[in-house]
C-alpha positions as CSV (number, residue, x, y, z in Angstrom):
1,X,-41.7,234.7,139.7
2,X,-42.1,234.4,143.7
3,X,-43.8,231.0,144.8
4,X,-45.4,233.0,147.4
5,X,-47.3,236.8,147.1
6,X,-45.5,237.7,150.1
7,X,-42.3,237.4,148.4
8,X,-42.3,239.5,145.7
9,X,-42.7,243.7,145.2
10,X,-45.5,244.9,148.0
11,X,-47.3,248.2,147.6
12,X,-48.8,249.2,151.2
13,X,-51.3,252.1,151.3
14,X,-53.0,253.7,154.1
15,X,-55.3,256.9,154.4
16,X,-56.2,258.5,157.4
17,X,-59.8,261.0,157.3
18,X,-61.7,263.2,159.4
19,X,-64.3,260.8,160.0
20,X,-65.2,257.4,160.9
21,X,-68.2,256.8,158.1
22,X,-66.6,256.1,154.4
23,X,-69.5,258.1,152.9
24,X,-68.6,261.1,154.9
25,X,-64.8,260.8,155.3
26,X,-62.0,263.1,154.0
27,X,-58.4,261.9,153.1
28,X,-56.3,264.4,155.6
29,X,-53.2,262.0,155.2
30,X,-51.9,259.4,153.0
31,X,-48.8,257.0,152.9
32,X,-47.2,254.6,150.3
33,X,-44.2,252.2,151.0
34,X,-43.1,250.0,148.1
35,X,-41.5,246.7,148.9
36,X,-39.3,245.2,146.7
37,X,-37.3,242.3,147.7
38,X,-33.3,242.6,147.9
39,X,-34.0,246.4,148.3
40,X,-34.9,249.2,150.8
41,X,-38.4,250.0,151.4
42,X,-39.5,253.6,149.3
43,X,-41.5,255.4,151.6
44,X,-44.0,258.5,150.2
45,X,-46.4,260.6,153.0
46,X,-48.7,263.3,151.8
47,X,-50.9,265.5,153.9
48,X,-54.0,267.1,152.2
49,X,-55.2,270.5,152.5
50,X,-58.2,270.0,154.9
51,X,-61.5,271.5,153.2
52,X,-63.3,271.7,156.9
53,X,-62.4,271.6,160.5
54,X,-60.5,268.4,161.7
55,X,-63.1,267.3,164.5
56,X,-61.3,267.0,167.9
57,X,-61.6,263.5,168.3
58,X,-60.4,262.6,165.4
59,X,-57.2,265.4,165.8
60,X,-56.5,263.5,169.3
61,X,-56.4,259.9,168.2
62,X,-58.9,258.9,166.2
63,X,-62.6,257.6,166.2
64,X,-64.0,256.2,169.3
């Protein structure tokens, strides 16, 4: 068992959505990288099938 939670396995998830507000947002992309100490990184991507029109700001870099 690791002394510390930074040193054993590490699951890192991020989404990315068509909107700033939680209660409105749509996942458009996800990723997943598994950490396990001693070993490569495993690294998973998945892009969702958009149910409406990715608003422009959001297509060129994100929420302002």
């Amino acid at each position: 068992m690791p002394e510390h939670w930074a040193d054993g396995p590490l699951a890192l998830l991020d989404f990315e959505t068509d909107a700033p507000e939680p209660t409105e947002a749509h996942c458009i992309t996800a990723a997943l990288i598994h950490i396990q100490p001693g070993q490569d990184p495993v690294r998973r991507s998945w892009v969702a099938r958009p149910t409406r029109p990715i608003p422009r700001s959001i297509a060129q870099g994100g929420a302002k």
